[in-house]
C-alpha positions in Angstrom: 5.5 -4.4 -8.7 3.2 -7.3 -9.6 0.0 -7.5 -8.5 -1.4 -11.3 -7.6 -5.3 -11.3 -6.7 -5.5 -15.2 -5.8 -4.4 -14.4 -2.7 -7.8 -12.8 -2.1 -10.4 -15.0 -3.9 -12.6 -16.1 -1.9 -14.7 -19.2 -2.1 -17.6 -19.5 0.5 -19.0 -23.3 1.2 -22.9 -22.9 1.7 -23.9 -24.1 4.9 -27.9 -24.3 6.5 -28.6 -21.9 9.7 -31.9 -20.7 10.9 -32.3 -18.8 13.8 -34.7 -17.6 15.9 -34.6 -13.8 14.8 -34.5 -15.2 11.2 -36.3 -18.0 10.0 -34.6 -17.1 6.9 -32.0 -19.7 5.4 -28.2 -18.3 5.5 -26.4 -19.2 2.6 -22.7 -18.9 1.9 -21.8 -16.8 -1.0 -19.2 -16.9 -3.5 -17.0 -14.1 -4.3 -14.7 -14.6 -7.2 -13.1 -11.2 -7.0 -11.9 -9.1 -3.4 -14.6 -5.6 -3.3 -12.1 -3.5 -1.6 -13.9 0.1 -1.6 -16.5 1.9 -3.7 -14.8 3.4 -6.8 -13.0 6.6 -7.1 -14.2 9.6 -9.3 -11.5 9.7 -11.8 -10.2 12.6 -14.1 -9.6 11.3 -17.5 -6.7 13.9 -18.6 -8.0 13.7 -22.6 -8.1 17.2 -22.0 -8.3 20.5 -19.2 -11.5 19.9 -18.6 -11.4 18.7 -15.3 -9.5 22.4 -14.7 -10.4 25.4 -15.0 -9.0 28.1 -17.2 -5.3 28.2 -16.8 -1.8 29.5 -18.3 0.1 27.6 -20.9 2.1 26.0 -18.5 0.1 22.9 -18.2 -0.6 20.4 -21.1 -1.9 16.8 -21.5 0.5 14.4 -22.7 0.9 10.9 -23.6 4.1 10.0 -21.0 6.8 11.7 -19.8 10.5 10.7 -18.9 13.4 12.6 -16.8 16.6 13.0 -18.2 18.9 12.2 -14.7 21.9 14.1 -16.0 20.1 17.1 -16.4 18.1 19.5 -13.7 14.0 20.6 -14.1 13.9 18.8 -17.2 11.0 16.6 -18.3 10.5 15.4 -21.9 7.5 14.4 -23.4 5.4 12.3 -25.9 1.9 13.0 -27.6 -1.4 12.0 -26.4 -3.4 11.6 -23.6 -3.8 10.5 -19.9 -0.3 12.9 -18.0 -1.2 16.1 -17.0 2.4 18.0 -17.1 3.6 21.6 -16.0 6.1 23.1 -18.3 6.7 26.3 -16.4 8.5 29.4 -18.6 9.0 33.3 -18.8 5.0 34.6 -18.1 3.8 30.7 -18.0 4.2 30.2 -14.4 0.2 29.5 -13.7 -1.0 27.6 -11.0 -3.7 24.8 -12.3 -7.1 24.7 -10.0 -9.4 22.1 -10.5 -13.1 22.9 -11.4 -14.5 20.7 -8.4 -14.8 21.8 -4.8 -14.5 19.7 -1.9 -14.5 19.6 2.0 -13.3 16.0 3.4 -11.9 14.7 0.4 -9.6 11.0 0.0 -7.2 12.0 -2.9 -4.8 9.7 -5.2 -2.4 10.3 -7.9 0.9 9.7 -9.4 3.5 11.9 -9.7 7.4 12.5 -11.5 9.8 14.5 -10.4 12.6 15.3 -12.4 16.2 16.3 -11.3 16.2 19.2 -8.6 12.4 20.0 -9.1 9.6 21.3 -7.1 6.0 21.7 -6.8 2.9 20.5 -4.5 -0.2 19.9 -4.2 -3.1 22.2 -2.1 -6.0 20.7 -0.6 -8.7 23.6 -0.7 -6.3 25.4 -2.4 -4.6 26.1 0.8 -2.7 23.2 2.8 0.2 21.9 1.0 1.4 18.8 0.1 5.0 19.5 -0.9 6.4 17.8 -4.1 9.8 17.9 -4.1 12.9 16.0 -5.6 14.0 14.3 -2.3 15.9 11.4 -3.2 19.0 10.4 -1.2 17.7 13.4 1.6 18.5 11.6 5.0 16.5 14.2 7.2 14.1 14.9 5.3 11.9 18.8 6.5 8.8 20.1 5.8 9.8 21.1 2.5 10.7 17.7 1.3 8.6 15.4 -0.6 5.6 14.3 1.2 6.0 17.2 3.8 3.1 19.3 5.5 4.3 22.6 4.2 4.9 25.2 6.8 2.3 28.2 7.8 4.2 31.7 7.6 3.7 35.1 9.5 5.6 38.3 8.4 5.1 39.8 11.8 7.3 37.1 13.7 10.6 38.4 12.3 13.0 35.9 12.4 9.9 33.2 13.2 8.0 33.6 10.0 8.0 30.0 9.0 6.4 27.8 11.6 4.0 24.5 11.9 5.6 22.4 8.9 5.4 18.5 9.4 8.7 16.4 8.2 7.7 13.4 6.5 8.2 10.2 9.3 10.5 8.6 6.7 12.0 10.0 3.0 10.0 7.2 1.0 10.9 9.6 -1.9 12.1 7.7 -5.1 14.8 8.6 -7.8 14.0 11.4 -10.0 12.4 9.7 -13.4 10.2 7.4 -11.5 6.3 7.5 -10.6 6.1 7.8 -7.4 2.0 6.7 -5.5 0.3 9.7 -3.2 -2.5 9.1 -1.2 -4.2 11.3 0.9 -7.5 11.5 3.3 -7.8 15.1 4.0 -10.9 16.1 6.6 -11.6 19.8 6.2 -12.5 22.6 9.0 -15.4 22.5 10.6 -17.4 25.4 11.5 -20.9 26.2 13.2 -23.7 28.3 12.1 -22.2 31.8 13.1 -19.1 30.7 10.3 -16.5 30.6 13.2 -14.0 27.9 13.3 -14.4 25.1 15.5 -12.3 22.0 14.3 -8.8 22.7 12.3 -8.0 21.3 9.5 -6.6 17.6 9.0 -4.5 15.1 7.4 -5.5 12.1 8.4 -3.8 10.2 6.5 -0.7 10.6 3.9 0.9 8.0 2.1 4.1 8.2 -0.3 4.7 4.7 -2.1 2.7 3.0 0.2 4.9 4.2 3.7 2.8 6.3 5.9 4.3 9.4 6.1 2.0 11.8 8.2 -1.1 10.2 10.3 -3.9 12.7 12.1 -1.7 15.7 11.5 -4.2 19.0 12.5 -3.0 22.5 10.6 -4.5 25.8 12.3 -4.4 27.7 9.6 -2.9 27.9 5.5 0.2 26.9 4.2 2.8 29.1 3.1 1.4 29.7 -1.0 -2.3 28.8 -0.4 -4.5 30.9 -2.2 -6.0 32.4 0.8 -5.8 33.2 4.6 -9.4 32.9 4.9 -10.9 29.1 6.2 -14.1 28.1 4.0 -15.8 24.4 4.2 -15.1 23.8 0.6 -13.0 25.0 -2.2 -11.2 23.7 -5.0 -7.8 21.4 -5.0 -5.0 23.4 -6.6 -1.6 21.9 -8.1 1.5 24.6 -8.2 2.6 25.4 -11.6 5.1 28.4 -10.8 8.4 26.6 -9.3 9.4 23.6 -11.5 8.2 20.9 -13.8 6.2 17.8 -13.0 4.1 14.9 -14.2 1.0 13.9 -13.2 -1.4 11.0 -13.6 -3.6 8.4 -12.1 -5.5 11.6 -10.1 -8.8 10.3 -8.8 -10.8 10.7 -5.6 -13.6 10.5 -3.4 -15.4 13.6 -2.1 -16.9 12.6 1.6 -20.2 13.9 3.6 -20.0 14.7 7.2 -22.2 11.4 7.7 -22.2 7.7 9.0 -23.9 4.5 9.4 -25.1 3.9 13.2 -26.6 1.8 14.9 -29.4 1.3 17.1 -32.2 -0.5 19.1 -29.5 -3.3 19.5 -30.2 -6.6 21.4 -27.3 -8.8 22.3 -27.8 -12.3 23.1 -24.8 -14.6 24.3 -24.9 -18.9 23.7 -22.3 -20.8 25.2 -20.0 -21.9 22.8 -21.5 -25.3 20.6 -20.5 -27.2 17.3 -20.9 -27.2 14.4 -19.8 -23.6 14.3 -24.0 -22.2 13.4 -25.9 -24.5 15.7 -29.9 -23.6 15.4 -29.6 -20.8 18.0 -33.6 -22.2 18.1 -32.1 -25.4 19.9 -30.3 -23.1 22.5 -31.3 -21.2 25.5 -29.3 -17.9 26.0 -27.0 -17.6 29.0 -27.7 -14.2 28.8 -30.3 -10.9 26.9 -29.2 -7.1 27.0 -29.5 -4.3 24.9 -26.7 -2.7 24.0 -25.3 0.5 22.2 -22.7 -0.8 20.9 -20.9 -4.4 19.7 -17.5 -5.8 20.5 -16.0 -9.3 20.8 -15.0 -8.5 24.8 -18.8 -8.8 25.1 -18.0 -12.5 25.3 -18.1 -13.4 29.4 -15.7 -15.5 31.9 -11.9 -16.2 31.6 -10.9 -16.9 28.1 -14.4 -17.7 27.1 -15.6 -19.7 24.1 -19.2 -18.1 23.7 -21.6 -17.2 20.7 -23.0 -13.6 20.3 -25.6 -12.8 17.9 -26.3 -9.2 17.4 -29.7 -8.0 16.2 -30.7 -4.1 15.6 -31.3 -1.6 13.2 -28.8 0.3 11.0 -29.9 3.8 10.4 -28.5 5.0 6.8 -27.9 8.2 5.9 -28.0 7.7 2.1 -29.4 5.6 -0.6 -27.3 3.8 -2.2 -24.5 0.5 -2.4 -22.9 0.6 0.7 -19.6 -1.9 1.1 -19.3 -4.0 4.6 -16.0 -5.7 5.7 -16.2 -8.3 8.3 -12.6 -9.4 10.1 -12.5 -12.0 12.1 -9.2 -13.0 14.6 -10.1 -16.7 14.3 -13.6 -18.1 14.4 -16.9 -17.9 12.6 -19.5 -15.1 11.9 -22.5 -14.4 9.9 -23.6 -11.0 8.7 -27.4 -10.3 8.1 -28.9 -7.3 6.6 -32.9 -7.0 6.0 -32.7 -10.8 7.1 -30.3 -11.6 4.6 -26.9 -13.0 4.5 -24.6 -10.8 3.1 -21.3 -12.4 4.6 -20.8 -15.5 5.5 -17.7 -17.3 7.4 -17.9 -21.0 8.8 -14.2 -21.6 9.6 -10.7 -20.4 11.5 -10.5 -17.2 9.4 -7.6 -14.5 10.4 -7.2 -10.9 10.2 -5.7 -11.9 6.8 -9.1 -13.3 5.5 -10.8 -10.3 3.2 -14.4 -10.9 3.6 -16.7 -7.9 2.0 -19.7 -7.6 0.2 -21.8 -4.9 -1.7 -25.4 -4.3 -0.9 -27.7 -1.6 -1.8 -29.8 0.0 0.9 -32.1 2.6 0.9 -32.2 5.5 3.5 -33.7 5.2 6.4 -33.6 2.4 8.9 -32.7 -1.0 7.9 -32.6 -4.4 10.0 -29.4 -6.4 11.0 -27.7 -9.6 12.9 -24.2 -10.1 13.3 -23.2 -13.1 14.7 -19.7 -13.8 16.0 -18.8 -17.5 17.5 -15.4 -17.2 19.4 -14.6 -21.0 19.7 -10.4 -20.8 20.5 -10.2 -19.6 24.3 -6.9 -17.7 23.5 -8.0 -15.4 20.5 -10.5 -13.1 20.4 -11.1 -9.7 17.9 -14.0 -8.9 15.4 -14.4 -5.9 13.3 -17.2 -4.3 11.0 -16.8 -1.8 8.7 -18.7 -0.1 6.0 -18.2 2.2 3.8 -21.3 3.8 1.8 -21.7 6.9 -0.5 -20.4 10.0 -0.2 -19.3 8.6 3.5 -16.0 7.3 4.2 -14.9 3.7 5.5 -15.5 3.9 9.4 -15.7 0.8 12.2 -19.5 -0.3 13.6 -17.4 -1.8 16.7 -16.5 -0.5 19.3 -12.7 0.2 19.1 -11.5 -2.0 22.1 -13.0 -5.3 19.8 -10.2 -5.8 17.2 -7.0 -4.3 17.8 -5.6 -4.3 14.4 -1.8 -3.3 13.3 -1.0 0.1 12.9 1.3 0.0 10.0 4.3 1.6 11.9 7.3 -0.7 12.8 7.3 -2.0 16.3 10.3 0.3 17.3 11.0 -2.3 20.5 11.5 -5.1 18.2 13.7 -3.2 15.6 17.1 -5.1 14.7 19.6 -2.5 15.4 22.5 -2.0 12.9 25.5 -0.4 14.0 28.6 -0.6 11.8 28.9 -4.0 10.0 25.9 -5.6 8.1 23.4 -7.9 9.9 21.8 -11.3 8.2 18.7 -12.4 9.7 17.1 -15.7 9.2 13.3 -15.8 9.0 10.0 -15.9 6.8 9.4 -13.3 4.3 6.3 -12.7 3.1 6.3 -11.6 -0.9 3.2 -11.5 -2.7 0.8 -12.3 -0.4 3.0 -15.5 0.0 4.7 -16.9 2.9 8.6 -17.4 1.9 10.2 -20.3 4.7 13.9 -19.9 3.5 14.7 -16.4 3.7 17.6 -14.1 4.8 17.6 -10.6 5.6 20.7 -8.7 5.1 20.8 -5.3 7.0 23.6 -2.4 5.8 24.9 0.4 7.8 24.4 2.5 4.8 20.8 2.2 5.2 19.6 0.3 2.0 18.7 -3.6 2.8 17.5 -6.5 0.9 15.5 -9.9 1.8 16.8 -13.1 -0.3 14.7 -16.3 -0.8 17.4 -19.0 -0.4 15.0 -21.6 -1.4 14.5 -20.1 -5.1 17.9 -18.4 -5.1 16.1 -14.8 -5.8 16.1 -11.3 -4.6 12.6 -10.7 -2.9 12.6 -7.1 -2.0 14.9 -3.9 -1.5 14.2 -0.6 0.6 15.8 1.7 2.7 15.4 3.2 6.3 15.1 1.1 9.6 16.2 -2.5 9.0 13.7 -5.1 10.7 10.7 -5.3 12.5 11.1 -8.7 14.3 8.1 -8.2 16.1 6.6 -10.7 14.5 9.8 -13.3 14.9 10.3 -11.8 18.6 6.9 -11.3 20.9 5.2 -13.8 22.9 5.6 -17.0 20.8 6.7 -15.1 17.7 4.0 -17.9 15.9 4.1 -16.1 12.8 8.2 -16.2 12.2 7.7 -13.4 9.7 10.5 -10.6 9.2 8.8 -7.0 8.1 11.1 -4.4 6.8 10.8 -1.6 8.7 11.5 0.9 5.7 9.6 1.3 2.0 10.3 -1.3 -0.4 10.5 -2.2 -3.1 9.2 -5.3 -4.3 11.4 -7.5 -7.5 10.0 -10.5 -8.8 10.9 -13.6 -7.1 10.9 -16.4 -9.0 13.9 -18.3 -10.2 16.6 -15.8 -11.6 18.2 -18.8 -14.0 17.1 -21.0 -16.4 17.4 -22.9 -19.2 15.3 -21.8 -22.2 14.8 -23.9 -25.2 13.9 -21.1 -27.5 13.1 -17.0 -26.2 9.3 -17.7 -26.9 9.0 -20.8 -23.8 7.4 -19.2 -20.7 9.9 -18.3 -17.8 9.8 -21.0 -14.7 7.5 -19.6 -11.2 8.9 -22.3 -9.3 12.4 -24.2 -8.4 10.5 -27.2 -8.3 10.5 -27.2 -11.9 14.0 -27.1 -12.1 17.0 -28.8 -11.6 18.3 -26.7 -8.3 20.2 -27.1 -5.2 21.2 -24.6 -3.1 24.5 -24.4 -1.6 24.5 -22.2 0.9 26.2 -18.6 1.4 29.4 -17.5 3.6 30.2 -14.2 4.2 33.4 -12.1 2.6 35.5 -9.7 4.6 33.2 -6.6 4.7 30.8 -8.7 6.4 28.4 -9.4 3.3 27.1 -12.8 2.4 27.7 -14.3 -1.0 25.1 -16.4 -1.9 25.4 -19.6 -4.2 23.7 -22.3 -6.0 23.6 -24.9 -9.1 21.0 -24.7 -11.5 21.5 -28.2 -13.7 25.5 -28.0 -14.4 25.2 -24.4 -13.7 27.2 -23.2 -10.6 26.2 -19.2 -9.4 27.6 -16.9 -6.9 25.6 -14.2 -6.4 26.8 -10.4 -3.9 24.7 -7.8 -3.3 26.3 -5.1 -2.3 24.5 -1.4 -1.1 25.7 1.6 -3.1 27.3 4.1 -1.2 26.7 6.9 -3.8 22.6 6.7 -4.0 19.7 4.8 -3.0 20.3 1.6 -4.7 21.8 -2.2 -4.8 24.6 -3.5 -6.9 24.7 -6.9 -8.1 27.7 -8.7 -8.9 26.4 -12.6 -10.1 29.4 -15.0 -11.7 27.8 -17.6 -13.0 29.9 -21.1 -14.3 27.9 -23.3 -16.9 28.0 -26.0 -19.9 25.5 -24.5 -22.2 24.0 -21.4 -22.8 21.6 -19.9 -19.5 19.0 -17.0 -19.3 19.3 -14.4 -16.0 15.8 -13.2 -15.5 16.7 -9.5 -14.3 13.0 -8.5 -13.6 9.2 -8.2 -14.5 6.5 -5.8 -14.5 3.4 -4.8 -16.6 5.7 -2.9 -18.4 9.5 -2.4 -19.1 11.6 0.2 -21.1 14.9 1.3 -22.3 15.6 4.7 -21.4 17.7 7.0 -23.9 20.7 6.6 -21.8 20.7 2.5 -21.6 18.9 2.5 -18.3 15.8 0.4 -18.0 12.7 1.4 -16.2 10.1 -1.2 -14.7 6.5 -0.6 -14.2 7.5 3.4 -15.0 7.2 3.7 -11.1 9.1 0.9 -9.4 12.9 0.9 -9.9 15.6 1.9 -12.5 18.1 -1.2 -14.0 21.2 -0.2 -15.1 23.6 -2.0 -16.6 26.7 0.4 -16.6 29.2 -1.2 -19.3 28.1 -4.6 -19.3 28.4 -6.3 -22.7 26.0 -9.4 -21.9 23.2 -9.5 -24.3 19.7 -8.2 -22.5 16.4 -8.0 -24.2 12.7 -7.5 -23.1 10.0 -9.7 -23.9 6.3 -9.9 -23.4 4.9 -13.2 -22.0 0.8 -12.6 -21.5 0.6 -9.0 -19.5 4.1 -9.4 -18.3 7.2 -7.8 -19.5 10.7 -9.5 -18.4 14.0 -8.3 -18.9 16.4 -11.0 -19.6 20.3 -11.7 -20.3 21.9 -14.4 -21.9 24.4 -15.8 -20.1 26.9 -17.6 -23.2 28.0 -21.0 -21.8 31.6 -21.1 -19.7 32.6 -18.5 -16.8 30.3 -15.2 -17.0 29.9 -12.2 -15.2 26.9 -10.1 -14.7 26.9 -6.8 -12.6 24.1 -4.5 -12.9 22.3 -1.8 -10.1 19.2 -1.7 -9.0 18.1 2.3 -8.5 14.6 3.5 -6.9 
């Protein structure tokens, strides 16, 4: 998938404020790069020694690959930087690492090949399960992503009980790396050592869908180490059941601590422009201290009021600690030891990313926030920090920004029943908003979005079809579809152009080019074909879901005068298989070109790899899947 950060630079314009608390000057800053989250502690895999002593099951590597034909089977290269398990007659070890941790926020990659299975413990006891899931339409416990169940012998005929299903099988094909992230919050106990808090997952991602959220074990999984609880012991990887590749691991090891606040003073303005008045020029309407801060602090019907914050922050560490401000429309200002930090004079959204890094020493440390709600009909401000050793939590109260949860809007879900569905709508792709897009549901369960403005395939995933939420509620203002399954993402520019020579760069925009689009109508299975002319180029262009796996099949016909090049995909990095298959990103999607005799070849352009076909001048046919 690509990656674009311009969505998220950030350009501050400075702007003169004095206030009575301060009689500092608050200065906008510039950020040329997004500071999302304090970094990770990462294993290097040049070696075990992030381990401790194990069997001969487990090597570092330089990549690995899956052959699909073929069950447990993983191939290797030399060098460094994929921690693999090989498991064989007497090398069936687990691998343990030599940390130990309590709370814990855990990330990795991870292959599976054909039929495989492993998993991951956290405290060596409460399992992840790895597992080769693909095409599993109820997924269980046991399945990729799943909360392994506890067992008791003594329930005969009940020995397996508690396991979690994953909320949807966001498992990929066998062969490709597949993301797991994981914020696991161990048990608590008091001073005597008895238990007084379980064990949870609060949070488990699998290729970005969230697949378990505030899921509480009472005890250890089936395979953990131990029966007995403990407050910290290591993470443990299973080596005895079938091969697997990892990479990528790195994490964050969290205190039972958090930033508070206190000997807070609220005052309240009536609403004034410019968006920072001098507070000195203003009398408040109102003075209280307060134990908390929230945007419904604001008074009256729809009101348009100024709030500015001042207390302490009482830090339980020294060190840099990370604050996010988020506003739903409006300004704000965010002052620590008098001053600014973060700085917003404007109609920022929930979308705006406004952070900063600051290093603070323990103890007790003054602050303002200022939040200026000037549009009657929006409200919502949230503060967050994250610090070290202490995990991202909210300084608001919860009531003052109620922010998406992730999960699809299951009123607002476009049923499918037994023909496909096309919706009309915005797409976002990239962090941009598409206008001229068409989502096409299947009853199979594997759907695509298609930007008819670009003539391009957007993105592709399975599950639930479409959140319309955002399309549907109240005014639907935003007009965006969401899929409402885990996608995939392709690469979105224009799929045809004319290149002079293979080395000139590949065309990010239609305008550039010589297009028109011509519509689509739909054939008699109820799928849309799509068309276009590029120059004298005429395309047609079916997608059509595969009935046998997880997958889309392209069939494009494309009519020209001269010689074209089909841009098939992109990706930091792009590579032919043994058996003819491409791989993208060596985690994102498989290309296969089955018997296709079009010539295809990869190039590099900058940090990009793109897979393109020549398409020989008069009537030409290109049909190739697209697997994840």
């Amino acid at each position: 998938m690509k990656n674009l950060t311009p969505y998220y630079f950030m350009l501050f314009f400075f702007i003169l404020f004095s206030c009575s608390e301060s009689k500092k000057e608050i200065k906008m800053t510039a950020v040329e790069k997004p500071i999302v989250v304090l970094p990770f502690q990462e294993m290097t895999l040049n070696d075990l020694s992030d381990f401790k002593v194990t069997a001969a099951n487990w090597r570092i590597t330089g990549g690995a690959s899956v052959d699909r034909s073929r069950t447990k089977t993983l191939a290797t290269t030399e060098g460094t930087g994929v921690l693999v398990n090989i498991p064989d007659k007497g090398k069936r070890g687990n691998l343990v690492t030599s940390f130990k941790h309590g709370d814990i926020e855990f990330e990795c990659d991870v292959m599976m090949p054909v039929g495989s299975n492993s998993g991951i413990y956290f405290q060596s006891r409460y399992e992840i399960q790895l597992f080769d899931s693909w095409g599993v339409e109820n997924p269980q416990h046991s399945d990729m992503g799943g909360i392994y169940q506890r067992w008791d012998e003594t329930k005969e005929g009940k020995e397996g009980f508690e396991g979690f299903a994953p909320k949807v099988n966001a498992a990929k094909a066998p062969g490709l790396w597949q993301h797991l992230k994981v914020i696991f919050h161990a048990p608590r106990f008091d001073e005597s050592g008895n238990k007084i808090k379980n064990a949870r997952f609060e949070e488990v991602r699998l290729n970005g869908a969230l697949v378990h959220q505030n899921v509480e074990v009472s005890g250890p999984t089936r395979g953990g180490s131990d029966a007995k609880e403990i407050p910290l012991a290591p993470l443990l990887i299973q080596g005895d059941h079938g091969p697997v590749a990892l990479r990528n691991l790195k994490y964050k090891l969290y205190k039972v601590k958090k930033v508070q606040l206190a000997d807070v003073v609220l005052k309240e303005f009536e609403n004034a422009l410019p968006l920072y008045p001098n507070l000195d020029s203003l009398t408040p309407i109102r003075e209280v201290r307060t134990d908390s801060i929230s945007s419904l602090m604001a008074t009256g019907v729809r009101p348009q009021k100024l709030l500015s914050y001042v207390g302490k922050l009482k830090i339980p560490e020294s060190g840099d600690y990370i604050f996010d401000y988020k506003l739903n429309r409006g300004g704000g200002a965010l002052l620590i030891d008098k001053d600014t930090i973060i700085s917003m004079n404007g109609n920022y959204s929930l979308d705006s990313l406004r952070v900063a890094k600051v290093n603070l020493p323990k103890g007790e440390v003054p602050f303002q926030l200022i939040y200026n709600k000037h549009v009657p009909w929006q409200i919502g401000f949230g503060l967050y920090v994250e610090g070290p050793g202490i995990q991202k939590h909210s300084l608001h109260a919860s009531s003052s920004l109620n922010l998406p949860s992730g999960e699809v809007n299951p009123k607002f879900i476009i049923p499918l029943e037994n023909e496909p569905i096309a919706q009309r709508g915005f797409w976002m792709h990239d962090g941009k908003k598409r206008t001229h897009c068409i989502a096409v549901g299947n009853p199979e369960g594997t759907h695509y979005a298609y930007d008819l403005e670009s003539g391009a395939l957007l993105q592709a995933w399975n599950g639930d079809f479409m959140d319309a939420t955002k399309m549907w509620q109240g005014r639907g203002e935003k007009q965006l579809g969401v899929p409402a399954g885990f996608i995939v993402s392709m690469h979105g520019d224009p799929e045809l152009a004319d290149l002079k020579d293979e080395k000139v760069s590949w065309p990010n925009k239609v305008s550039d080019l010589d297009y028109k689009q011509l519509g689509y109508e739909f054939d008699s299975d109820g799928l849309p074909i799509f068309s276009y002319q590029m120059g004298s180029s005429k395309v047609f262009n079916k997608i059509i879901p595969s009935k046998e796996n997880r997958g889309l099949n392209r069939e494009i016909i494309i009519n020209g005068a001269k010689d074209m090049w089909f841009k098939v995909a992109d990706g930091s990095k792009i590579e032919q298989l043994p058996d003819g298959t491409y791989i993208v990103n060596n985690e994102s999607y498989f290309i296969d070109f089955k018997d296709d005799m079009l010539e295809s070849m990869v190039r590099n352009s900058g940090s990009t790899d793109e897979l393109l076909v020549k398409i020989p001048a008069g009537e030409q046919e290109l049909n190739y899947s697209i697997i994840w």
